[in-house]
C-alpha positions as CSV (number, residue, x, y, z in Angstrom):
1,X,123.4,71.0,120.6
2,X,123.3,69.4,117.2
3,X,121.0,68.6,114.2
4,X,119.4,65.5,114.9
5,X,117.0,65.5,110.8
6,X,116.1,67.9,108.6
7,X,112.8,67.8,106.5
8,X,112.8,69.9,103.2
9,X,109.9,70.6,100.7
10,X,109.9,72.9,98.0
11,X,113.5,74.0,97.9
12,X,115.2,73.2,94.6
13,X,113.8,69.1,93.7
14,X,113.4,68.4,97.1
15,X,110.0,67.4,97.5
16,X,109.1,65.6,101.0
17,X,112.4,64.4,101.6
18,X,113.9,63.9,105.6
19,X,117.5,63.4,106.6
20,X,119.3,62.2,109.5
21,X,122.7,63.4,110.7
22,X,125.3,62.2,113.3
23,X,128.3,64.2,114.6
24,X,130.5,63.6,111.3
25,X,128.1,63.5,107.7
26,X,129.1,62.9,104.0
27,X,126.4,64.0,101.5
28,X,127.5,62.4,98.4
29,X,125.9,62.3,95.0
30,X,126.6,63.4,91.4
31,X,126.1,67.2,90.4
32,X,123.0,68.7,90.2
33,X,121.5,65.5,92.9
34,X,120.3,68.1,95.6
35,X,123.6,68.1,97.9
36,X,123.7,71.5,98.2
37,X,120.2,72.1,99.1
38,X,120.7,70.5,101.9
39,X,123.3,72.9,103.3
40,X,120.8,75.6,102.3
41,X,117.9,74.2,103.8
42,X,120.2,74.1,106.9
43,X,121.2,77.6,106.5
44,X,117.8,78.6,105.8
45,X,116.1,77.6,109.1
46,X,118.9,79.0,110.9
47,X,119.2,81.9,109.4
48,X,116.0,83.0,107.7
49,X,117.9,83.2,104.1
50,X,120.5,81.6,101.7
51,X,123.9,83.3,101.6
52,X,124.3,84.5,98.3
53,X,120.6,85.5,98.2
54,X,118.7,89.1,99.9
55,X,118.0,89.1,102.6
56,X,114.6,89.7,103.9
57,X,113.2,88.9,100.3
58,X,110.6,86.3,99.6
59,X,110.9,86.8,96.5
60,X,114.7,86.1,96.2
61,X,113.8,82.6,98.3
62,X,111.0,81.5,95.9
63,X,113.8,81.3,93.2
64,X,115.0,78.5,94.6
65,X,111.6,76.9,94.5
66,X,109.5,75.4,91.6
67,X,106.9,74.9,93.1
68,X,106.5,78.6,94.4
69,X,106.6,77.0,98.6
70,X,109.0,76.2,100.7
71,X,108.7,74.0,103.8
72,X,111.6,73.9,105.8
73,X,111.6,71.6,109.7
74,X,114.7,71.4,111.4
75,X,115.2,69.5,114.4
76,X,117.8,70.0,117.0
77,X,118.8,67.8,120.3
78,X,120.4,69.2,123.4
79,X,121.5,67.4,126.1
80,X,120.9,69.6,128.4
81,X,116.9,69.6,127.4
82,X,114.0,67.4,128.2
83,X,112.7,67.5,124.6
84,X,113.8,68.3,120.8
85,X,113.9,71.7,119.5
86,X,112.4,72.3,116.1
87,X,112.5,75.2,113.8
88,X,109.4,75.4,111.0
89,X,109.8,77.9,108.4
90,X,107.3,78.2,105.4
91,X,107.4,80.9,102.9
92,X,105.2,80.9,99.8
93,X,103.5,83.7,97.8
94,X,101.4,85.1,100.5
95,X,102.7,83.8,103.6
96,X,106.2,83.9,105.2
97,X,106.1,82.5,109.1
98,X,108.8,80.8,111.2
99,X,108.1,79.1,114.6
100,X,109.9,77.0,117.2
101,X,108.9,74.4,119.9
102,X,109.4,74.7,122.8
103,X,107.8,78.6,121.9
104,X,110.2,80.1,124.7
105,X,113.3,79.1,122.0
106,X,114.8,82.0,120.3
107,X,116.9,81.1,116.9
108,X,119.1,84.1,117.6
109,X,120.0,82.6,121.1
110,X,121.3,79.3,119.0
111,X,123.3,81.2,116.6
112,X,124.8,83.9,118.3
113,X,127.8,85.4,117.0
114,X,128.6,82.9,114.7
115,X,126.3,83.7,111.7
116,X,128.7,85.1,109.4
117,X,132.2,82.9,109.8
118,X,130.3,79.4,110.3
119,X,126.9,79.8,107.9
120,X,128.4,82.5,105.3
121,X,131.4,82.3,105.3
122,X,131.7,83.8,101.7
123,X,130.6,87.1,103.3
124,X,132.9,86.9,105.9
125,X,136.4,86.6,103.8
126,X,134.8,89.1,101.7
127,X,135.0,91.9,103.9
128,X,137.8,95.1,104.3
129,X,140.9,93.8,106.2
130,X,139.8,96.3,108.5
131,X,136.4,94.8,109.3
132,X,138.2,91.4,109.5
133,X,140.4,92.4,111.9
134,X,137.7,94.1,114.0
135,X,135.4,91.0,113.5
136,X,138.2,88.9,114.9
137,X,138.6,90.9,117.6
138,X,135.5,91.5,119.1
139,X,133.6,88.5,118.2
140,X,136.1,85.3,117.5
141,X,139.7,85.3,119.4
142,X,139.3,85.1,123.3
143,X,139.5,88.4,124.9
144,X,142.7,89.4,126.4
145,X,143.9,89.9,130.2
146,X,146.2,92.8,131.9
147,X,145.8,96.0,133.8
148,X,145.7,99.3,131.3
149,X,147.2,102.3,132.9
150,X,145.2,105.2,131.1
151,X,146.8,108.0,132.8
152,X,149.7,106.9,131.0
153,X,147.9,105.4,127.9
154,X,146.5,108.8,127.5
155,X,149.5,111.2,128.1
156,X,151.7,109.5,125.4
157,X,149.1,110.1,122.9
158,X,149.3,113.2,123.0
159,X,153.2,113.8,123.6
160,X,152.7,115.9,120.0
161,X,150.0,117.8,120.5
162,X,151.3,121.2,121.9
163,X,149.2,121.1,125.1
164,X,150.1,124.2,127.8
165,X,149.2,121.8,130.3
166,X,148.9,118.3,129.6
167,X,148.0,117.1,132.5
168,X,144.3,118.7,132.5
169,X,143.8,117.4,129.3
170,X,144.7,114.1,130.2
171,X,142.3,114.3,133.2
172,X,139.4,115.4,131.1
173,X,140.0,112.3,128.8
174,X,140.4,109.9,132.0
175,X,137.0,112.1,133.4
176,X,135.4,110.7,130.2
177,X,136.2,107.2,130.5
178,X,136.2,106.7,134.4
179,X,133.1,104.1,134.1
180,X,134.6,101.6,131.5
181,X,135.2,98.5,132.9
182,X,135.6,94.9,132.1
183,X,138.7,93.2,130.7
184,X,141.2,95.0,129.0
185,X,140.2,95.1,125.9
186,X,136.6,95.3,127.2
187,X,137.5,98.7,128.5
188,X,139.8,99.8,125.0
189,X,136.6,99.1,122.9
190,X,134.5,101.1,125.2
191,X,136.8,104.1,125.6
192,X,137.3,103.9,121.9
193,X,133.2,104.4,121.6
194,X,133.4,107.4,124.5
195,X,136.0,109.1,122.8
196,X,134.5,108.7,119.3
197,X,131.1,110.0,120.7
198,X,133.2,113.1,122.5
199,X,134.8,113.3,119.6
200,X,132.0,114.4,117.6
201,X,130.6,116.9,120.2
202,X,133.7,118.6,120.7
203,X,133.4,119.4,116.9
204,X,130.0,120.6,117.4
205,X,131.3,122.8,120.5
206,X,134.1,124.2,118.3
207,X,131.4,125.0,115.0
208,X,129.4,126.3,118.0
209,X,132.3,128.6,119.4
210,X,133.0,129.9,116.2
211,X,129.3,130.7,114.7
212,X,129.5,133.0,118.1
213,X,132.2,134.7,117.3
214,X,131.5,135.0,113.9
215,X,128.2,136.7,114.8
216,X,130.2,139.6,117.4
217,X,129.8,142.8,115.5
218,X,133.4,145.1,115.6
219,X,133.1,148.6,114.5
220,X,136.6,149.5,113.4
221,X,135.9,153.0,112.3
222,X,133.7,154.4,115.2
223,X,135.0,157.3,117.0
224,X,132.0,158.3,118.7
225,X,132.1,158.6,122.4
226,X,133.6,156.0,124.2
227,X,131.6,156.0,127.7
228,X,128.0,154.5,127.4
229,X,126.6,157.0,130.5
230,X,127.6,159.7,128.5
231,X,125.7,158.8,125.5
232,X,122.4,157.8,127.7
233,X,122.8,160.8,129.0
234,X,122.8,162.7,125.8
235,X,120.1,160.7,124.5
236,X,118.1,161.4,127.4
237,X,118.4,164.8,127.1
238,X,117.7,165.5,123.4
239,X,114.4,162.9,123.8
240,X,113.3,165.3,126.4
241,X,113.8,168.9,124.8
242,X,112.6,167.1,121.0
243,X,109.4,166.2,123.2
244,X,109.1,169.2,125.2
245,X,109.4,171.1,121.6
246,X,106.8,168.7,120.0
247,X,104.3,169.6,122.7
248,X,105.2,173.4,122.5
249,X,105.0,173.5,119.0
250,X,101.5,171.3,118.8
251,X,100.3,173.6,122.2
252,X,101.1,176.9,119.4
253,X,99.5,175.3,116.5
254,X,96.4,174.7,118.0
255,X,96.2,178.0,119.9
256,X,96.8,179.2,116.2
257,X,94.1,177.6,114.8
258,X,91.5,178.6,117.4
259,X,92.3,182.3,117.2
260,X,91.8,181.6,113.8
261,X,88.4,179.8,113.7
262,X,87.4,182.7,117.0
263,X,88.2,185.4,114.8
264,X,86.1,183.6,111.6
265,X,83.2,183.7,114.5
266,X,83.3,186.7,115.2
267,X,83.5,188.5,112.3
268,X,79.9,185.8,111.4
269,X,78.6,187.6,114.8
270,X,79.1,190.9,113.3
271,X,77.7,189.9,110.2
272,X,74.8,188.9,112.2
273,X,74.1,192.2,114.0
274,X,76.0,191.3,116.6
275,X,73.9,192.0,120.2
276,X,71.9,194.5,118.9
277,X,70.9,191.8,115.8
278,X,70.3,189.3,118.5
279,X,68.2,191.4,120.6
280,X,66.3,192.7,117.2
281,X,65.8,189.6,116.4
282,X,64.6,188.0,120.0
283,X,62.4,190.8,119.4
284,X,61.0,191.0,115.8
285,X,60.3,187.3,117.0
286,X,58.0,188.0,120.0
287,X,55.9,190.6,117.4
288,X,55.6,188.1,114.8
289,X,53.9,185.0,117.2
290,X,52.3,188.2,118.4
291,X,50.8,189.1,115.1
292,X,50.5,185.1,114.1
293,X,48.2,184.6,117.0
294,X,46.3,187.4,116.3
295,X,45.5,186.4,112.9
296,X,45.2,182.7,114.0
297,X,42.4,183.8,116.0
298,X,40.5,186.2,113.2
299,X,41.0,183.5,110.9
300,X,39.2,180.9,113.4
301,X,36.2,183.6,113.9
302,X,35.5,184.3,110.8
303,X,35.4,180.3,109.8
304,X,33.1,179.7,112.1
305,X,30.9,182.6,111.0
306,X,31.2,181.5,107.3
307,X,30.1,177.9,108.0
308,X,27.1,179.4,109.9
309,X,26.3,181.4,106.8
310,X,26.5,178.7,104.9
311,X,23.9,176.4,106.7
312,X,21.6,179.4,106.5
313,X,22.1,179.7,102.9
314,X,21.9,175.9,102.4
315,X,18.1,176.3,104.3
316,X,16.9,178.8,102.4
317,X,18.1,177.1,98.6
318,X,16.4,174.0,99.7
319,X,13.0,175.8,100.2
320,X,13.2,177.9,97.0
321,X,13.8,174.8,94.9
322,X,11.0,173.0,96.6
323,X,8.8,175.6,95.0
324,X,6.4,175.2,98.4
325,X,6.1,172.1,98.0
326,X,6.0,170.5,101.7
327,X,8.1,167.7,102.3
328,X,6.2,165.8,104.7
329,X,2.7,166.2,102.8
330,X,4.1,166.4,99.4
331,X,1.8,169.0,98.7
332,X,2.3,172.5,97.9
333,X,1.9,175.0,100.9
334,X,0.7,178.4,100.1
335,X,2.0,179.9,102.9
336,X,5.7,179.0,101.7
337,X,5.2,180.0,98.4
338,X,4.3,183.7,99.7
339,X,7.9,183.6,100.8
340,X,10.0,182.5,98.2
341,X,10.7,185.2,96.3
342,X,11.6,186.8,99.9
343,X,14.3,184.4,100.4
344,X,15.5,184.5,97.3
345,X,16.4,187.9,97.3
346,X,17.6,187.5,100.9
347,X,19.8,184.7,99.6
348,X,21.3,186.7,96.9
349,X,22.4,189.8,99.6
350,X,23.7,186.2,101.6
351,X,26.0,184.9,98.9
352,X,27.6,188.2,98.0
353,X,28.3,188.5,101.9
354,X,29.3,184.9,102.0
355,X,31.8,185.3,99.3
356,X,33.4,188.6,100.7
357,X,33.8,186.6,104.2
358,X,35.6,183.5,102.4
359,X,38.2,186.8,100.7
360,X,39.1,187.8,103.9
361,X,40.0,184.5,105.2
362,X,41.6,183.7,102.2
363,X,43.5,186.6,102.6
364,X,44.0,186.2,106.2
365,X,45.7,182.7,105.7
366,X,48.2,184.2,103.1
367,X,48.6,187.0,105.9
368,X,49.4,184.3,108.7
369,X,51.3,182.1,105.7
370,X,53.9,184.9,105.4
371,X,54.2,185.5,109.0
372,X,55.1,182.2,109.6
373,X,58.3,182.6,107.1
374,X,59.2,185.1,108.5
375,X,59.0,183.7,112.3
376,X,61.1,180.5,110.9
377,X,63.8,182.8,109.2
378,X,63.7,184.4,112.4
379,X,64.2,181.6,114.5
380,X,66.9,180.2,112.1
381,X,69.0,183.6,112.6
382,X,68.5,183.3,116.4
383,X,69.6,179.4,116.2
384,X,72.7,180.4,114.2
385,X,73.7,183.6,116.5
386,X,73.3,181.0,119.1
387,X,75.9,178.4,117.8
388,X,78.2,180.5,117.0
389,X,78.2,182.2,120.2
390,X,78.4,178.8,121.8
391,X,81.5,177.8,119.5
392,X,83.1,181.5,120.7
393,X,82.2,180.5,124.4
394,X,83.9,177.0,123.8
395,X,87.1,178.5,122.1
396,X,88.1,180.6,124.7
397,X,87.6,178.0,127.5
398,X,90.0,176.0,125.6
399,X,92.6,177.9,124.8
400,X,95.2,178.0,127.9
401,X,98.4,179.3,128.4
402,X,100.6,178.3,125.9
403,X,103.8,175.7,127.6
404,X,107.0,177.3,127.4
405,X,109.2,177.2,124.5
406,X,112.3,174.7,125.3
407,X,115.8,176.5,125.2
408,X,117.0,175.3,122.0
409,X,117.6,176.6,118.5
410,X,117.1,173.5,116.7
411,X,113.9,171.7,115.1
412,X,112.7,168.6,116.0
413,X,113.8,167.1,112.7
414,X,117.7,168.0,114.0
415,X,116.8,166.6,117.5
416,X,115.3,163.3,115.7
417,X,118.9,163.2,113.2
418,X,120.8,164.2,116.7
419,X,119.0,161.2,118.7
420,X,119.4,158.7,115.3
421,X,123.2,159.5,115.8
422,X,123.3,159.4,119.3
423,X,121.3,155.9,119.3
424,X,123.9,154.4,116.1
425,X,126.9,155.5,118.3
426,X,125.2,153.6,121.3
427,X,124.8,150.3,119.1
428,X,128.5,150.7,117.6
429,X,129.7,151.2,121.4
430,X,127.5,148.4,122.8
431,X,128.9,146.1,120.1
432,X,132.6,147.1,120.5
433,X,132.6,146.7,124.2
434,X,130.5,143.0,124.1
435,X,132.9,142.2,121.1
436,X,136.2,143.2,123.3
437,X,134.4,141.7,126.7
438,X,133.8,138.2,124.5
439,X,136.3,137.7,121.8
440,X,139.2,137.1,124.2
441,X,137.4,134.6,126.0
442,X,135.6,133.0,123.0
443,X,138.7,132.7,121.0
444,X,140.8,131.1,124.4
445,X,137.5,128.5,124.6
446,X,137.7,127.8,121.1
447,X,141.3,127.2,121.0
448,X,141.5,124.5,123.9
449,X,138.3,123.1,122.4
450,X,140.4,122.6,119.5
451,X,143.5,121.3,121.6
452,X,140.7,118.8,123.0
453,X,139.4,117.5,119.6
454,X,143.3,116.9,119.1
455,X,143.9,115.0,122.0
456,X,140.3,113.1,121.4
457,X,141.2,112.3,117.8
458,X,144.5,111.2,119.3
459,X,142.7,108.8,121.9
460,X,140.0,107.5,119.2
461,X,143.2,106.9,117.1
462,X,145.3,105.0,119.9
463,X,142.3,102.7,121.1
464,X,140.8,101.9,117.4
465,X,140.9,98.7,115.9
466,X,144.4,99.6,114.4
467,X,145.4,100.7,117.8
468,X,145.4,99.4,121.3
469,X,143.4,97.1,120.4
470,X,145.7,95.4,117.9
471,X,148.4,95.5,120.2
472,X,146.2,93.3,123.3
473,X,145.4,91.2,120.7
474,X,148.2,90.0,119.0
475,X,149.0,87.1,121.3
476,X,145.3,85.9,121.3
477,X,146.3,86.0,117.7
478,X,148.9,84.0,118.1
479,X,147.5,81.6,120.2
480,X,144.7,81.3,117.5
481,X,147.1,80.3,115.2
482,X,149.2,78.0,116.8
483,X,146.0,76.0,117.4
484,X,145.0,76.0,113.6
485,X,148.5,74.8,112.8
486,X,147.7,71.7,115.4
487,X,144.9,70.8,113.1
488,X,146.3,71.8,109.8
489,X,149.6,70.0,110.3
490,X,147.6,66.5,111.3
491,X,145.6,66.9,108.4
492,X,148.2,67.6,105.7
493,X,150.7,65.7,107.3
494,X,153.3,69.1,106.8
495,X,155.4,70.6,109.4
496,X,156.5,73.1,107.1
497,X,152.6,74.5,106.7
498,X,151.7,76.8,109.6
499,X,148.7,79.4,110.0
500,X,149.9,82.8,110.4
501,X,147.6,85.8,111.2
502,X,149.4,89.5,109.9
503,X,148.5,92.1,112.7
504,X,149.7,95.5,112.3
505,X,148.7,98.7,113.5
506,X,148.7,100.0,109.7
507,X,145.4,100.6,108.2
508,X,143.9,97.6,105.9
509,X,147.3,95.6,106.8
510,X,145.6,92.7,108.4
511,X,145.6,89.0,106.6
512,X,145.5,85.8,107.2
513,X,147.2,83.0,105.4
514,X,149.6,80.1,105.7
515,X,153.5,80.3,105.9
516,X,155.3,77.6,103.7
517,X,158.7,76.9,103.9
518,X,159.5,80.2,106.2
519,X,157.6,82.3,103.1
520,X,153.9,84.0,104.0
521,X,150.9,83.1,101.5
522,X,148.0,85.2,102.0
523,X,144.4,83.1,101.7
524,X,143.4,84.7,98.3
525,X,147.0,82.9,97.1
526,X,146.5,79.5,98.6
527,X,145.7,76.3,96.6
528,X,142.5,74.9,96.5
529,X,143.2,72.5,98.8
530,X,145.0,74.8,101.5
531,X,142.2,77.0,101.3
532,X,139.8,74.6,102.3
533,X,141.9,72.8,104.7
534,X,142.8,76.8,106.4
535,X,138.7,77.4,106.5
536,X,138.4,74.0,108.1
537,X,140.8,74.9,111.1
538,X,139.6,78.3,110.9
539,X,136.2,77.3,111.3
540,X,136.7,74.7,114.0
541,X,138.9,77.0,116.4
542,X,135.9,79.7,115.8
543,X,133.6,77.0,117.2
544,X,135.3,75.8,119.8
545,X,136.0,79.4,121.2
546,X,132.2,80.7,120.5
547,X,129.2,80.9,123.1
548,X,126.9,79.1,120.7
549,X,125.1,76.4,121.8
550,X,125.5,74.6,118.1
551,X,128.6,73.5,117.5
552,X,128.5,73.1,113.7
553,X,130.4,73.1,110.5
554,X,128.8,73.1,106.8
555,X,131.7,72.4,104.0
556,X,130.5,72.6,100.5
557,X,132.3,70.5,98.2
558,X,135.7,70.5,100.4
559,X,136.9,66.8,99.6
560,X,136.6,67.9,95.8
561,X,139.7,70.1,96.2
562,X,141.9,67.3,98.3
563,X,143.8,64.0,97.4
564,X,143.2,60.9,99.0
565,X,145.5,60.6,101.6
566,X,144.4,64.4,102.7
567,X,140.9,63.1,102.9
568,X,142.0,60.2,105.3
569,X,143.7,62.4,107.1
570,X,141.3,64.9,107.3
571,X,138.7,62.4,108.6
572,X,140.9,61.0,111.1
573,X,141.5,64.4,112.8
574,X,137.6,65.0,112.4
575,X,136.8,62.2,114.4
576,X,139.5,63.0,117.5
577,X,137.4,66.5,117.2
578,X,134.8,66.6,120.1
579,X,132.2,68.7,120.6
580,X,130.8,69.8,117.2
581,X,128.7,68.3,114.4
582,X,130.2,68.1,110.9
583,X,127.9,68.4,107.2
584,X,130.0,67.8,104.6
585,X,128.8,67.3,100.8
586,X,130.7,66.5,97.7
587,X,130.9,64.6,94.6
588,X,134.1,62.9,95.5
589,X,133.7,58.8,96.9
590,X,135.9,58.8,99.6
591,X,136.5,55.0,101.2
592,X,136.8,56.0,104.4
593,X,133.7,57.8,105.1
594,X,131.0,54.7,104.5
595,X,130.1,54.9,108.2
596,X,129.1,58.9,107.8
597,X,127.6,58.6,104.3
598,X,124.7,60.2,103.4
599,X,123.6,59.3,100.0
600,X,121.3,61.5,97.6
């Protein structure tokens, strides 16, 4: 796969402009022409950034764009596909959107694993030697062949670690990795990851061991019994007198109380007459509604009498003031006037007898009036003797036979301190035996947990980038290098420059570099030149051992750094390189590179 054109619009001064690319390109122009917005519109289709810009921020994109939009189309050719692939990204205030025909392309599937070394290559060089070295490994050399006896990987670990027996450590470590497969460093890399992961829950197992003994209670200075049935038994014991005394002692009070309240109600019957009261009163009572009846009836006689008298009365006044004067003729009837002055003196004789009957039944009515008090205070006495009596009656049916005293001299507050003792020395015993049961146990557990974390850190040590895995890689390293030399020495013409690759098993050791005349240079120390001709051959050995599907290199002012006869000799080695697509772009003519020029 290659880059067949690339349309930019919006990036830097690039408006609408489309270029073409075969399998070796010059882009040369003066400074400031757009050369390197090529190479970043190339990276940003591929990538979905610039190096040297954030990622994932349109805002950090639209720097690079006057006109606030960028339009980016790349188109790619495969041989092994019926049509072109193409890559649109647009990103402008409000909008960022990438897309690819065919729609089942994925970018990531075209870059793979070669983002960082091929497209950013800044980024890569920059990171720890540490990093390097595990980039390298897992992601650039080829991976490395062999059998790995773990058994025996594992044991020599851990010669130093002061195992009792080694051998079940070892075949708890070997338990751990039995599924890692693959090639050998395949299977380092994933034990690595295992023991890494075991690693950190054995040091949760051993926190976890130790927050349990930590929390077992020891009670140094009991002397209490020492035999748990004993002290149940005890327990039981003074629970059942302190409860047998609380009952007695509530069964007394209220027996107490009663003979108490029986003898207040009693000494309230006497006051009352006792029997001979009641039965005075029962029958004082009986006379009384005797008596009230009586007068009740008296009184009702005598009303009626004195209404009669009254109508009489009433008769008689109506024909003396008529003067005889007849009510139905209106005239005056001598016969009636003859008898006036007889009724009058008849009604005189009536009212005195009138007024004497109304005396007596006032008098009566007070008569019946205090009858009636005294029937109700009579009554009330009766009522009272009554619920007193029924209180006595109650009382006595209640009170039983008192329970038995317990046998015991002491109170219920010494059998509650007793039982508060008795219960402590039962906790402080409990603890004391859980604590001597456990801590033995705990503390072995926690010990070979310990040993464990030992051997794992150990293991996590041996197969670490600095480890094993250093030590299966060293001749892909070497292998690596002698192929960068192949291309270095054809294009400076040097046998005395060869690429050399410092792999230790000591931490932040690992370079890379060039040896000169027998003496090691580290990259950071190189010339210009050597650098870029050492990224070159770096960069096309990564290529040629990586997956992806483009084969490409972008080089950023390179020839600026070289002398003519490196540049011829550079491009002559370029074009005996199959298989990958060069972009190169510079400010330097070079003569020999009019068939590849691209010209801003």
């Amino acid at each position: 796969m290659k880059i067949k054109s690339i349309y930019i619009d919006g990036l830097h001064n690039a408006v609408s402009k489309t270029y073409t690319f075969g399998d070796i390109n010059y882009i040369f122009g003066n400074n400031g022409i757009g050369k390197s917005t090529i190479l970043q519109a190339i990276q940003f289709a591929l990538l979905g950034y610039i190096p040297g810009t954030a990622k994932n921020s349109k805002e950090a994109l639209l720097r690079h764009s006057p006109k606030g939009e960028i339009d980016i189309q790349i188109c790619l050719t495969d041989t092994g596909m019926d049509s072109d692939i193409t890559i649109h990204r647009k990103v402008t205030s409000k909008v960022t959107s990438v897309d690819t025909v065919p729609g089942n392309v994925y970018i990531s599937d075209i870059i793979q694993d070669i983002e960082l070394p091929i497209f950013n290559f800044n980024e890569f060089v920059g990171q720890t030697a540490n990093k390097l070295k595990e980039y390298f490994i897992k992601n650039i050399l080829p991976t490395a062949n062999g059998e790995l006896d773990w058994q025996a990987i594992l044991t020599e670990s851990i010669l130093e670690c002061a195992f009792q027996d080694r051998d079940s450590v070892v075949n708890q470590g070997l338990e751990a990795i039995a599924n890692v497969s693959g090639n050998a460093l395949d299977q380092v890399i994933a034990a690595n990851a295992i023991f890494k992961e075991e690693q950190s829950f054995n040091k949760s197992e051993v926190q976890r061991l130790q927050n349990t003994i930590n929390s077992l209670i020891h009670y140094d200075d009991y002397s209490g019994p020492t035999d748990i049935d004993e002290i149940n038994s005890k327990l039981l014991e003074a629970s059942s007198i302190r409860d047998q005394l609380i009952k007695y002692e509530s069964a007394s009070a209220a027996t107490q109380t009663a003979k108490e309240e029986l003898n207040r109600l009693n000494a309230e019957i006497n006051s009352l007459g006792g029997q001979p009261g009641y039965d005075k009163l029962v029958a004082d009572l009986s006379e009384l509604k005797q008596k009230s009846s009586e007068i009740a009836l008296a009184i009702s006689t005598k009303t009626t009498t004195l209404a009669s008298m009254r109508t009489t009365d009433s008769a008689a006044d109506s024909i003396i003031q008529s003067k005889g004067v007849c009510p139905y003729t209106k005239s005056v009837c001598q016969s009636i006037v003859a008898k006036i002055d007889d009724l009058r003196n008849e009604s005189v004789t009536k009212k005195a007898n009138i007024l004497e009957l109304s005396n007596e039944i006032a008098k009566l009515n007070t008569d019946l009036q205090t009858i009636q008090i005294a029937t109700r205070k009579c009554e009330s006495g009766i009522s009272d003797f009554n619920n007193t009596w029924n209180r006595i009656v109650t009382l006595e049916k209640t009170m039983g036979e008192l329970p038995q005293r317990p046998l015991t001299t002491k109170s219920v507050f010494e059998l509650d301190q007793e039982i508060a003792t008795l219960t402590k020395d039962k906790e402080k015993l409990q603890a004391n035996i859980q604590y001597n049961a456990t801590i033995k146990d705990l503390t072995k557990m926690k010990y070979d947990a310990e040993l464990y974390g030992k051997a794992l850190a150990a293991w996590v040590k041996k197969t670490d980038t600095n480890g094993l895995q250093t030590t299966l890689m060293v001749t892909p390293f070497d292998a690596l290098a002698a192929k960068m030399t192949t291309y270095i020495d054809k294009m400076y013409n040097d046998n005395n420059l060869k690429a050399h690759f410092v792999v230790s098993s000591k931490a932040n050791s690992f370079s890379f570099g060039l040896i000169r005349n027998e003496v090691y240079i580290p990259y950071d120390l190189l010339s210009s030149g050597e650098k870029c001709l050492y990224t070159l051959a770096l960069m096309i050995c990564i290529t040629n051992n990586s997956k992806c599907p483009l084969k490409l290199l972008l080089c950023d002012d390179m020839f600026d750094h070289l002398d003519a006869k490196a540049i011829e000799s550079t491009f002559a080695t370029l074009k005996n390189v199959s298989g990958i697509q060069f972009i190169f772009a510079g400010v330097k003519e070079c003569a020999n590179a009019s068939d590849i020029l691209i010209t801003v």
